[in-house]
ZAGUFI-12213 format. One record per residue: residue in three letters; x, y negated, z of N, C-alpha, C in turn. Coordinates in steps of 0.1 Angstrom, whole numbers, plus 5000, padded with zeros to 4 digits. Each point is the difference from the previous one (the first is absolute). Example, Ala and Ser with C-alpha at 12.3 -4.5 7.8 and 13.67 -1.06 7.14 Angstrom:
BEGIN
ALA513250575078499149885000500949885000/SER499649894993500949895000499249895008/
END
This chain:
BEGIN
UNK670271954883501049934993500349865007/UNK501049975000500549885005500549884989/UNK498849875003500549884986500649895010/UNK500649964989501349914996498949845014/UNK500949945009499749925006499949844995/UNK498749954998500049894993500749915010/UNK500549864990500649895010499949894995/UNK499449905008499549904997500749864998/UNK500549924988500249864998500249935006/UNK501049945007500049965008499449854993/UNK499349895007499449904998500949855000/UNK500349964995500949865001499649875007/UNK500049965005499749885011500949935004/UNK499749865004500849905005499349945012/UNK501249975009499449935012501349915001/UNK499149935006500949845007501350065008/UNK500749904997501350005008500349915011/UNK500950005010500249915008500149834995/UNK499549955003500349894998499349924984/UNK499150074998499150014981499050155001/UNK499349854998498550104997500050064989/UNK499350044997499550134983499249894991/UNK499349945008499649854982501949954995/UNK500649955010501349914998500650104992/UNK500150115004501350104993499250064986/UNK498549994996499249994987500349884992/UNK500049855009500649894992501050034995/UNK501050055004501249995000500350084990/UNK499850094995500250124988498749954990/UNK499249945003499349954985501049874997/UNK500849975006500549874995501250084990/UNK500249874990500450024985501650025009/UNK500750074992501650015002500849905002/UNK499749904988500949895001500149955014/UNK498349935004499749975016500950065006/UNK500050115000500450065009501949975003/UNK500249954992501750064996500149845003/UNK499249884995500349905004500149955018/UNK498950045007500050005009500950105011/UNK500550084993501250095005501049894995/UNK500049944992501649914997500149905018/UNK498849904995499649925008500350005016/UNK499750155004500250065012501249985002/UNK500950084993501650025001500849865000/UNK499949904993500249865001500049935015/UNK498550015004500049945014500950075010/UNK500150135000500750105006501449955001/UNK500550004984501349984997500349855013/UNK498949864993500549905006500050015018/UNK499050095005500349995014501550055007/UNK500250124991501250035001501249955000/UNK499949854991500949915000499849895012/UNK498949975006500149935008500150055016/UNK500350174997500350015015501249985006/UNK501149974992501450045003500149865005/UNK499649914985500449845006499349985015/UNK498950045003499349975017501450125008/UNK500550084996501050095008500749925000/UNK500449914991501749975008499849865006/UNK498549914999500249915007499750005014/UNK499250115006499650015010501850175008/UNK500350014991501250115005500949955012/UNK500349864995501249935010499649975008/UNK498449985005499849965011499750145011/UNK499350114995499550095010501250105004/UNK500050025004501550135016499650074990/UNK501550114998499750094994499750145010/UNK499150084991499450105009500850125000/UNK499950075012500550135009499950134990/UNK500550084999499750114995499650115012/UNK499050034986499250105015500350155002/UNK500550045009500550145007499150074993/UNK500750144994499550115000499750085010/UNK498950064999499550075010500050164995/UNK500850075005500150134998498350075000/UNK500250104989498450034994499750105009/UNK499050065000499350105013500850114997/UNK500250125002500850124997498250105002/UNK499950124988499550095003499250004990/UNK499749874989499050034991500550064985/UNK501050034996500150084990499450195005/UNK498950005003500150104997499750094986/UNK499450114998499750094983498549955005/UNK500049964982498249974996499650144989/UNK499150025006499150124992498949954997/UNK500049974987498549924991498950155000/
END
């Protein structure tokens, strides 16, 4: 007789990401919501204000620098569409 093939659970785990280790991204999720939402406001703020101060530096330094060339297209290689068989 032939029985039924057991399959095993897969196991859950976490590993570090680029740029954050696995203690930081543990801080990070034990920390309380609010933290979390406050320091996400906080982020976006500085963001917002750099955003504001890049235009004013665009237009004081604009009138002085040549304006730049547009750059040629360069015709793409010919032959790579070919059929993909996964």
């Amino acid at each position: 007789e032939q029985s039924k093939k057991r399959t095993r659970k897969v196991q859950k785990f976490q590993k570090a990401i680029v740029g954050m280790s696995l203690e930081d991204i543990k801080k990070k999720k034990a920390q309380k919501p609010e933290l979390r939402q406050q320091a996400k406001e906080q982020a976006a703020k500085e963001a917002k204000a750099r955003q504001a101060q890049k235009p004013k530096a665009a237009a004081k330094g604009g009138a002085k620098a040549a304006p730049k060339q547009k750059a040629q297209k360069l015709p793409k290689a010919a032959g790579g569409g070919g059929k993909k068989d996964f």
